[in-house]
N, CA, C and O atoms as a printed pandas DataFrame, in Angstrom:
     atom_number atom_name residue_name chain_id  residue_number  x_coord  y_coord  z_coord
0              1         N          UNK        A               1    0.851   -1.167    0.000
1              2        CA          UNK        A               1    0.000    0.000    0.000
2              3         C          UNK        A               1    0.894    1.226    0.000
3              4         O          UNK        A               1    1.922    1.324    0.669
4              5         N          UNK        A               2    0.391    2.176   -0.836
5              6        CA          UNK        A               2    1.042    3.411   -0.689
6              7         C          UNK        A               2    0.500    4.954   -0.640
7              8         O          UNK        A               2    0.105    5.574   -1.628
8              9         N          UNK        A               3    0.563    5.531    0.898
9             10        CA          UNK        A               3   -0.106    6.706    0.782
10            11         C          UNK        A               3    0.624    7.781    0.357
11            12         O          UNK        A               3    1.851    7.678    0.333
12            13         N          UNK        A               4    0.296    8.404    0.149
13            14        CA          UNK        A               4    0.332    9.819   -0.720
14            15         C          UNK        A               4   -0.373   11.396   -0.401
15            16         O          UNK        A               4   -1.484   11.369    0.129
16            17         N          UNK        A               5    0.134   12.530   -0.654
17            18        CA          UNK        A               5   -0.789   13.547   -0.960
18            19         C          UNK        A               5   -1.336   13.411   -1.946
19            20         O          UNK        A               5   -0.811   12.845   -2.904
20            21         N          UNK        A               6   -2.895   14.043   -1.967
21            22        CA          UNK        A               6   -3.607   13.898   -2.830
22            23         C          UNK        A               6   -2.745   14.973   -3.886
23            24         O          UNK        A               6   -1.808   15.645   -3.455
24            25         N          UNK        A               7   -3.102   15.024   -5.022
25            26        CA          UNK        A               7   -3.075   15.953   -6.033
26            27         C          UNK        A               7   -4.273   16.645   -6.572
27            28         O          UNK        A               7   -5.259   15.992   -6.229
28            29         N          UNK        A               8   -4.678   17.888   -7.403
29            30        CA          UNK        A               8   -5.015   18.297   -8.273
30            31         C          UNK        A               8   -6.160   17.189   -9.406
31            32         O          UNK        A               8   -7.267   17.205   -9.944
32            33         N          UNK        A               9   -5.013   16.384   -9.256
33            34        CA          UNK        A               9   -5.728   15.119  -10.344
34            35         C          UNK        A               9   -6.950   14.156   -9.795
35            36         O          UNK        A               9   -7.825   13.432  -10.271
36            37         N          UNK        A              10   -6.525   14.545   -8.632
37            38        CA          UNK        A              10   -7.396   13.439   -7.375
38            39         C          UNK        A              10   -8.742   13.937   -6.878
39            40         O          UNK        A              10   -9.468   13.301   -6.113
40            41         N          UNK        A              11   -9.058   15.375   -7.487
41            42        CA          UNK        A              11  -10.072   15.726   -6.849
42            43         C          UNK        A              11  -11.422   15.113   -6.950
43            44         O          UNK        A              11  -12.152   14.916   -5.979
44            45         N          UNK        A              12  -11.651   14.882   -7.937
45            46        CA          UNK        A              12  -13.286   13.987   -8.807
46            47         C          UNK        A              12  -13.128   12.873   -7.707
47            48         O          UNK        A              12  -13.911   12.923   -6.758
48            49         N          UNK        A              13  -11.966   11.640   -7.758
49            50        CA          UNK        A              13  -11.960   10.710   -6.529
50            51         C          UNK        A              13  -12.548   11.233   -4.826
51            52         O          UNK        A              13  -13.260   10.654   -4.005
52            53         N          UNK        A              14  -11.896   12.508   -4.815
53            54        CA          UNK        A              14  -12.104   12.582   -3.438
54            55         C          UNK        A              14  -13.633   13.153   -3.180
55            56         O          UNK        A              14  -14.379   12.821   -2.259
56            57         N          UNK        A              15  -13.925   14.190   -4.335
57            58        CA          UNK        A              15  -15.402   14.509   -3.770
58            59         C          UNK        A              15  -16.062   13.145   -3.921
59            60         O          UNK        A              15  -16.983   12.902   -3.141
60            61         N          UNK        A              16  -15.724   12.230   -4.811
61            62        CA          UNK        A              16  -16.963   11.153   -4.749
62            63         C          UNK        A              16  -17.206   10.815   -3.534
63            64         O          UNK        A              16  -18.185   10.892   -2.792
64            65         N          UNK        A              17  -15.708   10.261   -3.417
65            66        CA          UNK        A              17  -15.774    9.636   -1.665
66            67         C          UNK        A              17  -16.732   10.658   -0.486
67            68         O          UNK        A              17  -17.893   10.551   -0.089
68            69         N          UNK        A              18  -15.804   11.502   -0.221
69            70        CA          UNK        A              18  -17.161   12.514    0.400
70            71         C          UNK        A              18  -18.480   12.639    0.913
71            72         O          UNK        A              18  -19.027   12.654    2.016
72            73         N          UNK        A              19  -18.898   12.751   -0.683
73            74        CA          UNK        A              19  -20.489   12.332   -0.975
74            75         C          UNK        A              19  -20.602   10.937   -0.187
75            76         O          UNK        A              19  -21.172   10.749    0.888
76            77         N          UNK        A              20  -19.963   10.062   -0.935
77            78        CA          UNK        A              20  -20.610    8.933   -0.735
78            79         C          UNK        A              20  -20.648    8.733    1.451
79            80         O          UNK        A              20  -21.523    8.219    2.148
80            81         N          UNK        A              21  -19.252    9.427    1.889
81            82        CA          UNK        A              21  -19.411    9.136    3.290
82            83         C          UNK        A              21  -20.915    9.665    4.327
83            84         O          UNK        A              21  -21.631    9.262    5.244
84            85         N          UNK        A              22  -20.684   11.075    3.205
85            86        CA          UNK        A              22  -22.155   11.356    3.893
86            87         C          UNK        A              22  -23.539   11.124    3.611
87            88         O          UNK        A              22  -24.512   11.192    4.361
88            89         N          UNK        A              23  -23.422   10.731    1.940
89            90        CA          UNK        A              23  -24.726    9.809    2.182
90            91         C          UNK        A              23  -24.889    8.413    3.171
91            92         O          UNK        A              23  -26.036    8.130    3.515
92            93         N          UNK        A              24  -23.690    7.482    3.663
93            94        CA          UNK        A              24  -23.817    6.704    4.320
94            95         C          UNK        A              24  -24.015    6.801    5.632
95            96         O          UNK        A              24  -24.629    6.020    6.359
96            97         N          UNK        A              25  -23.320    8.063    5.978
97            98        CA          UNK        A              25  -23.224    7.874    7.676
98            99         C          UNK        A              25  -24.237    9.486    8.028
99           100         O          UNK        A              25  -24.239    9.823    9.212
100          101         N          UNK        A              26  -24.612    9.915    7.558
101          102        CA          UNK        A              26  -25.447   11.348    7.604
102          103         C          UNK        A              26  -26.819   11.240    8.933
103          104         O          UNK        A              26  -28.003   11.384    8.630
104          105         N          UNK        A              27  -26.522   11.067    9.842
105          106        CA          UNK        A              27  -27.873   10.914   10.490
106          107         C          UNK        A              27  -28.231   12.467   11.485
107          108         O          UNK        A              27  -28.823   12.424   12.564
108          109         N          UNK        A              28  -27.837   13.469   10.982
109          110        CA          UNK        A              28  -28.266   14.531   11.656
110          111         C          UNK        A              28  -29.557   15.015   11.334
111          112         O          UNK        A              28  -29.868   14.745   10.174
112          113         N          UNK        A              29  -30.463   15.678   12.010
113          114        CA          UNK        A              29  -31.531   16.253   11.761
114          115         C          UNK        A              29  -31.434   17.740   10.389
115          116         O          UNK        A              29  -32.495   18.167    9.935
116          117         N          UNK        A              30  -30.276   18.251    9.980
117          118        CA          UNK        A              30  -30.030   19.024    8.915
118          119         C          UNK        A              30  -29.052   18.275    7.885
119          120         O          UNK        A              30  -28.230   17.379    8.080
120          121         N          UNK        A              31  -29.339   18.795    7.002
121          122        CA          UNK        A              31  -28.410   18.432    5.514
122          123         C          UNK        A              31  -26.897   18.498    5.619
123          124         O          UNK        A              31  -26.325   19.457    6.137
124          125         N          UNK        A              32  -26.291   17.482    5.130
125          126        CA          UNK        A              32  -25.035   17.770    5.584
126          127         C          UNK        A              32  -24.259   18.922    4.648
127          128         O          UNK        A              32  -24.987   19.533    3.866
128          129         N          UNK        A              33  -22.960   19.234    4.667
129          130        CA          UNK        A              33  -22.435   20.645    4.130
130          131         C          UNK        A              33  -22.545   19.774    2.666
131          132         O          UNK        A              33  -22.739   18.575    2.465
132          133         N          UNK        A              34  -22.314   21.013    1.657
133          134        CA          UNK        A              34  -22.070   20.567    0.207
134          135         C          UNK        A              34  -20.703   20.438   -0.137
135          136         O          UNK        A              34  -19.802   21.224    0.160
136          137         N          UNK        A              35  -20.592   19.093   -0.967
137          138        CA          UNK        A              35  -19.299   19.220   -1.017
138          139         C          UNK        A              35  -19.083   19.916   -2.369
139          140         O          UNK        A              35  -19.792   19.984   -3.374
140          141         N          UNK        A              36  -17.661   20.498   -2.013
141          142        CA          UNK        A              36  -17.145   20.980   -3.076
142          143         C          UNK        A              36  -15.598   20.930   -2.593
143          144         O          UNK        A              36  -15.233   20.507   -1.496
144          145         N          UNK        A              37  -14.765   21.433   -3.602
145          146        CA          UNK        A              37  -13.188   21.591   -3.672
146          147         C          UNK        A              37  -12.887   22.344   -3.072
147          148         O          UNK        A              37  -11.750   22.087   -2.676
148          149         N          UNK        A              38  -13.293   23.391   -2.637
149          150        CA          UNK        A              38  -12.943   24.271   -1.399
150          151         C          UNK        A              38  -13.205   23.522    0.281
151          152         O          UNK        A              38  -13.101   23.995    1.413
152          153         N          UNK        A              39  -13.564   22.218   -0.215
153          154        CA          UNK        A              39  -13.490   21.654    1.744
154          155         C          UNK        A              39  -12.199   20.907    1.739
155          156         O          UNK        A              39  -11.966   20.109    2.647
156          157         N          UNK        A              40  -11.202   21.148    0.614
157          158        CA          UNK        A              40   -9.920   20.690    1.162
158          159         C          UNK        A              40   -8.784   21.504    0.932
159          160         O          UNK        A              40   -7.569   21.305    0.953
160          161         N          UNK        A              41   -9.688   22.703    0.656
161          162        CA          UNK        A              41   -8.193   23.855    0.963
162          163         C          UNK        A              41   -7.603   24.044    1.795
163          164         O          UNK        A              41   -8.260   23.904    2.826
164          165         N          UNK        A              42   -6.463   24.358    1.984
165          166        CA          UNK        A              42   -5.676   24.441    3.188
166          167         C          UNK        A              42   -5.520   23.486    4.205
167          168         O          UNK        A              42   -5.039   23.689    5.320
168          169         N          UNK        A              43   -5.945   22.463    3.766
169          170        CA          UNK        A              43   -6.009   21.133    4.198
170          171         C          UNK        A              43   -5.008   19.929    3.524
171          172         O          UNK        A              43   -5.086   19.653    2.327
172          173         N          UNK        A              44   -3.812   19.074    4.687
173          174        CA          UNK        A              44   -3.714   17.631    4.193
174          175         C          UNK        A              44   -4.210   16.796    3.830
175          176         O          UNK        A              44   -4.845   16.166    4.675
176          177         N          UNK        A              45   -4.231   16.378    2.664
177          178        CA          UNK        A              45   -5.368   15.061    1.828
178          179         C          UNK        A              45   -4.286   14.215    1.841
179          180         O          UNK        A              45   -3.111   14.523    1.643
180          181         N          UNK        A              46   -4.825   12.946    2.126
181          182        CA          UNK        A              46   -3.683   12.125    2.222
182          183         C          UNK        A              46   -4.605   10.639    1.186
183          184         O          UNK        A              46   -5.828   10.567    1.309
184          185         N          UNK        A              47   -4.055    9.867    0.497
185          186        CA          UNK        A              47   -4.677    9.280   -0.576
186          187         C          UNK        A              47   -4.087    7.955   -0.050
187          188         O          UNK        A              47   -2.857    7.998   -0.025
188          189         N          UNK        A              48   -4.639    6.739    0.396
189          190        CA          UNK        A              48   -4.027    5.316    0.204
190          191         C          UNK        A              48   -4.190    4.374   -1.263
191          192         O          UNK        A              48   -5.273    3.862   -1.547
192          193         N          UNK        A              49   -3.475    4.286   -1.780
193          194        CA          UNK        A              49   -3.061    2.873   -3.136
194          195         C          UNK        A              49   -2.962    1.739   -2.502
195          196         O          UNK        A              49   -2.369    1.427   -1.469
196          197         N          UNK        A              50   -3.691    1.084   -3.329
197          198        CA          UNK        A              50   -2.417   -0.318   -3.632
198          199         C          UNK        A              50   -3.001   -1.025   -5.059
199          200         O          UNK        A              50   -4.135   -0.764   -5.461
200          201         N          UNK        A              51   -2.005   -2.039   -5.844
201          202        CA          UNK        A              51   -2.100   -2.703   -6.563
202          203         C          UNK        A              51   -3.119   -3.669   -6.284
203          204         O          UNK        A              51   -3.169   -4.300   -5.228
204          205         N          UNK        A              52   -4.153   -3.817   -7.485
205          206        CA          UNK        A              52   -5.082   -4.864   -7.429
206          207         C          UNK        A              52   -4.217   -5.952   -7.826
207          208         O          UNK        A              52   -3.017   -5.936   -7.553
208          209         N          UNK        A              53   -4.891   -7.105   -8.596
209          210        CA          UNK        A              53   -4.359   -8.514   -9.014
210          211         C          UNK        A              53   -3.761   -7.857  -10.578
211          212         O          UNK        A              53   -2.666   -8.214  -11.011
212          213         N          UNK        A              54   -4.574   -6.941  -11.268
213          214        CA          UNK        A              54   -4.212   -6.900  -13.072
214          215         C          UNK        A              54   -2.888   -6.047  -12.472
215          216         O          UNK        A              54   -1.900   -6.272  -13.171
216          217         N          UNK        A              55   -2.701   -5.417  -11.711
217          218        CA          UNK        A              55   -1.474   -4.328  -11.455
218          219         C          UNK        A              55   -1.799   -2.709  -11.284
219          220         O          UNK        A              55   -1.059   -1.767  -11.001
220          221         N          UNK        A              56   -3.012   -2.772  -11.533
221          222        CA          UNK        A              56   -3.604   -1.150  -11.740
222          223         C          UNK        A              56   -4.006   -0.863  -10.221
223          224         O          UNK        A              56   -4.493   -1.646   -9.405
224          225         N          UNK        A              57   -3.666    0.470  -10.073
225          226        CA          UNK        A              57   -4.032    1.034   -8.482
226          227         C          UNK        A              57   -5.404    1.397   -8.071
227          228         O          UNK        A              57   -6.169    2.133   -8.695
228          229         N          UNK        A              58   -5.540    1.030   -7.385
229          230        CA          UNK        A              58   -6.868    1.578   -6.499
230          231         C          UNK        A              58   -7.055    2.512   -5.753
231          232         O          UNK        A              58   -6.605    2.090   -4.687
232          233         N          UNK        A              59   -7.426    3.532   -5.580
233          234        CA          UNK        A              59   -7.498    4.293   -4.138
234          235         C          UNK        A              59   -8.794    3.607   -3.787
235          236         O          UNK        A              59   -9.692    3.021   -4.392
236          237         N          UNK        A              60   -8.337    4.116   -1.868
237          238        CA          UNK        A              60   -9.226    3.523   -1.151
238          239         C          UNK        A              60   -9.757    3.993   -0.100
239          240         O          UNK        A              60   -8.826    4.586    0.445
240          241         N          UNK        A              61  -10.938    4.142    0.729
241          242        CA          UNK        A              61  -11.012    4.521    1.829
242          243         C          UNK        A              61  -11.631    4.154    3.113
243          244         O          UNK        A              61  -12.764    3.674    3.143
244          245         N          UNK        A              62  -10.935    4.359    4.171
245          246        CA          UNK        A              62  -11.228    3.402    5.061
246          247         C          UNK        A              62  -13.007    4.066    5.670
247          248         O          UNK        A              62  -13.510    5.179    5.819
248          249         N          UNK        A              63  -13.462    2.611    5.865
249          250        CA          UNK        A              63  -15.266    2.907    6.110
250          251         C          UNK        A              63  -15.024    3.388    7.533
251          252         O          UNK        A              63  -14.184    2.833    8.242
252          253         N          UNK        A              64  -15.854    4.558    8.014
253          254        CA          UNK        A              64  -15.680    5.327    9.241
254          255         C          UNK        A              64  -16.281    4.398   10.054
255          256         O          UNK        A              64  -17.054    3.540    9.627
256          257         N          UNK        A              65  -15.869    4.565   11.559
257          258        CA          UNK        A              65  -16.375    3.640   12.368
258          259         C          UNK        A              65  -17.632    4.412   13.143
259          260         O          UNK        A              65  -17.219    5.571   13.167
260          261         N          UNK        A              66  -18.927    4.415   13.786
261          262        CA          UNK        A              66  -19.643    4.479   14.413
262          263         C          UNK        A              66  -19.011    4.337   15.809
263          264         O          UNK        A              66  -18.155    3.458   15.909
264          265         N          UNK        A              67  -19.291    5.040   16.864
265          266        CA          UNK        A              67  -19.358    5.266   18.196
266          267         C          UNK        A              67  -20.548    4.380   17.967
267          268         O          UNK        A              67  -21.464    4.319   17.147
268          269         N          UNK        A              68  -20.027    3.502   19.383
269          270        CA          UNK        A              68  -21.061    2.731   20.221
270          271         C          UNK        A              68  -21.355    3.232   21.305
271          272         O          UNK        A              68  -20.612    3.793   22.110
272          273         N          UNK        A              69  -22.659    3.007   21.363
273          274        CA          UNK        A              69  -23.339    3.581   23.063
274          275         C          UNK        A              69  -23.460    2.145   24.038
275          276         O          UNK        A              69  -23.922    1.049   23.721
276          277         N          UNK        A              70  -22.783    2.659   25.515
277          278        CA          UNK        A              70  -23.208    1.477   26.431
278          279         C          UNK        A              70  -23.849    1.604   26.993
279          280         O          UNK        A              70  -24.211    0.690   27.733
C-alpha cells in the first residue's frame, strides 16, 4: 500500500468519496455541508493505493467507524 498527498488530479476521486461518506453515515436532523473543492483547501489530503491482481491502483477509503453507546 502506498499513501500519498492527494493531487489536483485526485479531486473527482475525493469529492466522490465525500459524498458517498455522507450519504452513508449522515444521520443529523439538517443536511449535511455541500461538497465541493474548497473543503480541502488548506487542508492535508492524504490518498491510500495499492495494486489490485491486473497491477492497476486503487485508491481507497477506510469505512468510518460508528461510536457505540453502552
Amino acid at each position: 500500500m502506498n499513501v500519498r498527498e492527494a493531487t489536483a488530479a485526485d479531486e473527482p476521486t475525493l469529492l466522490e468519496f465525500t459524498r458517498a461518506i455522507f450519504d452513508e453515515n449522515w444521520d443529523r436532523p439538517w443536511r449535511p455541508p455541500e461538497v465541493t473543492p474548497a473543503m480541502f483547501e488548506g487542508k492535508l489530503v492524504l490518498l491510500a493505493e495499492e495494486e489490485d491482481e491486473t497491477g492497476r491502483l486503487r485508491v481507497r477509503r477506510a469505512r468510518p467507524r460508528r461510536a457505540t453507546r453502552t
